[in-house]
N, C-alpha and C positions, 0 to 999 in steps of 0.2 A: 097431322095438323095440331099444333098449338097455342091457347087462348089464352092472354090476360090480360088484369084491367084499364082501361083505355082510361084516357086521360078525359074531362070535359067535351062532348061531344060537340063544344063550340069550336073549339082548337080544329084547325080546317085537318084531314086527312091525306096523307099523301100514300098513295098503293105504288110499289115499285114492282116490275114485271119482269122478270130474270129468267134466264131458257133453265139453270142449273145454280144453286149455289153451293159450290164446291173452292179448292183452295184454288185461286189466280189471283191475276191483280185487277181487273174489275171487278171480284166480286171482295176484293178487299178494300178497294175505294168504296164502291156501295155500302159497303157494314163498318167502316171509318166513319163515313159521310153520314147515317143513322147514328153513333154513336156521340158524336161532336153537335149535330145541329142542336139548337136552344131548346129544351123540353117542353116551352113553354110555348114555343111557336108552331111546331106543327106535331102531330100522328101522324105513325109509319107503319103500313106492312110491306110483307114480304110477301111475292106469289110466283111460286117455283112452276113453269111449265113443267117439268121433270121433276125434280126430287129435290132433295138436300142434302149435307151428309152435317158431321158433327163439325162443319167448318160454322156452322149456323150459331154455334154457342157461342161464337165472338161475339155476336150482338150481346151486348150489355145493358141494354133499358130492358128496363122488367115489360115495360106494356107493351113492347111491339110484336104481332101477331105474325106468324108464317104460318103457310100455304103449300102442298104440295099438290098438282092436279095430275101428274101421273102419264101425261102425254105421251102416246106412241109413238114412234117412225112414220114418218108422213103427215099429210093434211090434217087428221086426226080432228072431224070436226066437232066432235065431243068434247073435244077441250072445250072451244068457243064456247056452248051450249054451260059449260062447266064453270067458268068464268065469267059467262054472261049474269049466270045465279050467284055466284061470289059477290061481282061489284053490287048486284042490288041488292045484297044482304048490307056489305058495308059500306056504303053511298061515297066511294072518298071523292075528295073534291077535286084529286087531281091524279089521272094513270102516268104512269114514268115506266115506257120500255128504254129495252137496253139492248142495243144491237139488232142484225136482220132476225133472228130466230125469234123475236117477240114482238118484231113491229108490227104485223098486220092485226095484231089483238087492239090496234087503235080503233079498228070501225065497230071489233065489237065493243070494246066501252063508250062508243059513242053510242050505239045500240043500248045499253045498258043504262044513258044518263048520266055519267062523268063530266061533268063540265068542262075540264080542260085534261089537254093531251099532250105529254111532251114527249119525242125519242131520240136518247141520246146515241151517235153512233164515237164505238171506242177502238173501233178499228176492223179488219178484213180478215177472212180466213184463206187456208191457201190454196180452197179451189179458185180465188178472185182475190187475189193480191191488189190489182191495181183497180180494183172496183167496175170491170165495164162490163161486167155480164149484164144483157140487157132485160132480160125477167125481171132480175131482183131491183133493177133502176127504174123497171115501170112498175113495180109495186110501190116500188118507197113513191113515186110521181103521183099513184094511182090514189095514195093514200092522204097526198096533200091534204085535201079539203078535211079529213078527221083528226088532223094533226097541227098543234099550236105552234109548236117550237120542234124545230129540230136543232141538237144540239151536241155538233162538232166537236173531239178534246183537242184538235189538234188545228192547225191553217191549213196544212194540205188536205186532213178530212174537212175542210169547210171550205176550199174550193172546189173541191172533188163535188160534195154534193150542189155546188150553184152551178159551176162550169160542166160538169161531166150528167148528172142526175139530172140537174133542172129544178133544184129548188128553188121557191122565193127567197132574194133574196132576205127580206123582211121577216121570213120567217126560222130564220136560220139565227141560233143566238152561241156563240164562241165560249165555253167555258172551258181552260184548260185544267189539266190533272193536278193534285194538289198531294204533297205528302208531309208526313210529322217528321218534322225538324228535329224535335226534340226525343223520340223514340227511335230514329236513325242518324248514329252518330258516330264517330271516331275512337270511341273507349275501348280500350284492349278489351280481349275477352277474358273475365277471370277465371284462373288456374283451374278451376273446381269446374269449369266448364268448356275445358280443351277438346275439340272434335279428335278422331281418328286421323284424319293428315293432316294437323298441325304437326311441327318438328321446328327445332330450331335450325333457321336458315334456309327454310321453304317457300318457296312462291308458291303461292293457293292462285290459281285462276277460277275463279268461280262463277257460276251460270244460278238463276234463276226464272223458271217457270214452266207451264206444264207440256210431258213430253206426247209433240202433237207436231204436225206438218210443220207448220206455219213457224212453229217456232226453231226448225233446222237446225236442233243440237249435233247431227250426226256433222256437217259442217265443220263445227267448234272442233269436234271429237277428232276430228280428222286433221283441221288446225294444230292442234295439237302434239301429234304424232308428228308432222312436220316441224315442230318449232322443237322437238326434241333430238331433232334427226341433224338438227341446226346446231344442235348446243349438244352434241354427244359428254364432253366432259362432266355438264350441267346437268344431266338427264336425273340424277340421287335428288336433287332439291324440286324439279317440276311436279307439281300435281295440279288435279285439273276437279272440280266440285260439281254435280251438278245435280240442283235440289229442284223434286217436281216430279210429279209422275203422270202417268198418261198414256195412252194405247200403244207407243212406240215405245216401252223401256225394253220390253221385250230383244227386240229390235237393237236398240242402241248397245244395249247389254252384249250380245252379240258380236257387234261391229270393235265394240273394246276389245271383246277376247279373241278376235280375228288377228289384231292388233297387236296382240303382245301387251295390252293396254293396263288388265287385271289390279297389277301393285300401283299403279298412280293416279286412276281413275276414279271418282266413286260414286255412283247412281245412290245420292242421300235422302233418295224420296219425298215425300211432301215432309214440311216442317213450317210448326206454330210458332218458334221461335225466328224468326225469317230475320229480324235486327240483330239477332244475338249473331246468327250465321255468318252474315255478311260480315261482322266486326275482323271473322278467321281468316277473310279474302285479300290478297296482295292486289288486285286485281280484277275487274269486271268483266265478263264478254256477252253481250246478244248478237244472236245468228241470226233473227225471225228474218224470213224475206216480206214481212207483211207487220207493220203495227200501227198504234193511232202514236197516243202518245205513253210510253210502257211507264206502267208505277215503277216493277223492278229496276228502272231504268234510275228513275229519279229517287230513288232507295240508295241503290248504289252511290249514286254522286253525293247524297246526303250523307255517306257512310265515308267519303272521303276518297274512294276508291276512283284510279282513273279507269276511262272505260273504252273498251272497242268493242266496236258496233257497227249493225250494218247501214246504209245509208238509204233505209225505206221509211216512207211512211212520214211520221213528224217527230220520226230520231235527229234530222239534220237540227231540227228546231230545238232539241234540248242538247245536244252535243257539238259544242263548239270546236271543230277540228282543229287539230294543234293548240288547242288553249285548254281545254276539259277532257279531250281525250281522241279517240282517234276513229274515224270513218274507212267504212270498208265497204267494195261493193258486195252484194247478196252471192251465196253459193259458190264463194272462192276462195277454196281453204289456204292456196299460196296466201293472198293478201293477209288474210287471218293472221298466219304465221306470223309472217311480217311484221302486222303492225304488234303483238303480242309480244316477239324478240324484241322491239323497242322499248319496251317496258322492261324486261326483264334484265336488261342490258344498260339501263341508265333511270337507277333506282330516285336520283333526286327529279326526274324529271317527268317520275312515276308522280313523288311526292306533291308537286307543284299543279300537273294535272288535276291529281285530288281534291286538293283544295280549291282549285276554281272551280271546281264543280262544285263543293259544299255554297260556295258564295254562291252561286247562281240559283242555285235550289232554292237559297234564303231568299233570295232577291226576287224571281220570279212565279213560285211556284210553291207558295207554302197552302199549307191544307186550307188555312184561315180566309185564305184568300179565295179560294177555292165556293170554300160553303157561303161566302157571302154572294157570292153569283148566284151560288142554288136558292140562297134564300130571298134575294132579289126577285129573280126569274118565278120560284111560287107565289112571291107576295104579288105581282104583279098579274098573274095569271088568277089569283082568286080575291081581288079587285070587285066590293061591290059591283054587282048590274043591274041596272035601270030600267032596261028595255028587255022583252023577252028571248030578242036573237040573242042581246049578249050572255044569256041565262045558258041559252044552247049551247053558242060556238065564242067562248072567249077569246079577246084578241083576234075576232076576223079583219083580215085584209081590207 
């Protein structure tokens, strides 16, 4: 656990409630979203059901406090017990879960006296891709009543939760992902900072995020092999990047060297430089068969890179086919190929892809736009109360 000093205990508090904070891209949105909002307008902690690793030193304000509570495998209801003492230690005025592994902590800070409750969902793992398991739909249902805002990054997670779950809709509030424009950008990368398969005249295909189901690098990997089998002449210039690690590298690792894969492959493990990486990529690819709306996604296309990608979740919503880059169905490595030969095969119209993704990034999706939702959505939720219910349950129905 680490303490420092907090800003005026008038400035309302916001507690964010995280299963893990380690390297991905919601937990790089989260500690963006901390590090960009106004100093002046809210307090932030951190409160790790599991742990943290040194991804947690990106946070950059000196007063924001993190939390590790150490949670076991399963029910673990000492967490609760654990957390229930947390919040009344530091009374914030508003709990923010983030995904199903932290949403049922909403009754206990209602338990606790939190005044408002918001849980943002950022997307599906790959036991429940398409969200119907019915447990986790009658918890989120079950939890309605301690919960103010649920809030969707994506349209398809915000019909999913009114059409498929059953939430209200009134309580359901739309905020999509936001990324820095300005820190993902199109600059060569300088000389003094060349990866290992940069070369002149190389296509870098490159992948970002952690190696885990959901995210079906082995797919790519396998793309891959075929799109080389496609271009035997070509085969000296393809290589293929993929930064992130996770229970499957093992695994993937494996499958490269099954492959013949070894010299054009490279499992580059997690990296703090994530903008500088992407600068070395000719090329974007996501394989998840399950996302909301991926930051790496919208990194990419900020980075100028055209992308293929597969057509789950609310990638359709940021990847305009044949205009920004190109749609693929889940778990077909032919398609993959495919659309990847197109690229590598008609470099201007790599180019061209690129850049409408940069524009559309700018246009619909920048970070700024982003935290004025978040900052909307708190200022609204900790809204003098007059009456004692709305002390209790802000924003009731």
């Amino acid at each position: 656990m680490t303490t420092q000093a907090l800003h005026p205990e008038a400035t309302p508090l916001v507690a964010h409630l995280i299963y893990r904070l380690d390297i991905g891209g919601l937990e790089t949105l989260l500690v963006d979203s901390i590090n960009r909002m106004p100093v002046g307008a809210y307090r932030h902690v951190v409160i790790c059901l599991t742990d943290y690793t040194d991804f947690a030193k990106r946070i950059t304000r000196p007063d924001v406090e993190l939390h590790a509570l150490h949670k076991r495998p399963g029910l673990s209801l000492g967490t609760h017990g654990a957390l229930f003492k947390l919040l009344r230690r530091l009374r914030p005025d508003i709990l923010h879960t983030y995904n199903l592994g932290a949403i049922e902590y909403a009754f206990t800070a209602t338990l606790a006296g939190v005044p408002a409750r918001v849980h943002a969902e950022h997307g599906r793992n790959a036991r429940d891709p398409n969200g119907s398991n019915r447990k986790h739909n009658l918890l989120r249902r079950l939890l309605v009543p301690f919960i103010d805002r649920y809030v969707p990054v994506s349209t398809d997670l915000q019909h999913w939760l009114s059409g498929v779950v059953g939430i209200p809709a009134a309580k359901i509030r739309f905020i999509g992902n936001g990324v820095d424009t300005q820190r993902f950008g199109a600059a060569a990368a300088p000389e003094d900072q060349r990866e290992p398969w940069m070369a002149p005249g190389c296509i870098v295909i490159g992948t970002v995020g952690r190696l885990q189901d959901v995210k079906d690098q082995a797919t790519l990997i396998e793309a891959f092999a075929r799109l080389r089998e496609m271009l035997p002449s070509e085969q000296h210039r393809l290589r293929l990047v993929i930064v992130g690690d996770g229970p499957l590298r093992g695994a993937l690792a494996e499958r490269i060297a099954t492959l013949g894969l070894r010299n054009c492959v490279w499992l580059a493990g997690p990296r703090t430089d994530v903008a500088q990486v992407m600068r070395s990529f000719s090329l974007f690819a996501l394989s998840s068969i399950a996302e909301g709306t991926p930051v790496t996604l919208l990194e990419a296309m900020a980075t100028e890179l055209p992308v293929v990608a597969t057509a789950v979740g609310g990638i359709p919503e940021l990847v305009l086919d044949g205009v920004t880059g190109t749609l693929v169905p889940p778990a077909d490595a032919d398609q993959m190929a495919r659309a990847l030969l197109g690229y590598v095969m008609d470099s201007e119209r790599a180019r061209n892809h690129g850049a409408a993704g940069r524009a559309r990034v700018e246009q619909h999706y920048s970070i700024a736009a982003m935290l004025g939702h978040y900052l909307a959505l708190y200022d609204e939720l900790c809204k003098p109360r007059t009456t004692l219910k709305q002390a209790i349950t802000p924003c009731a129905e």
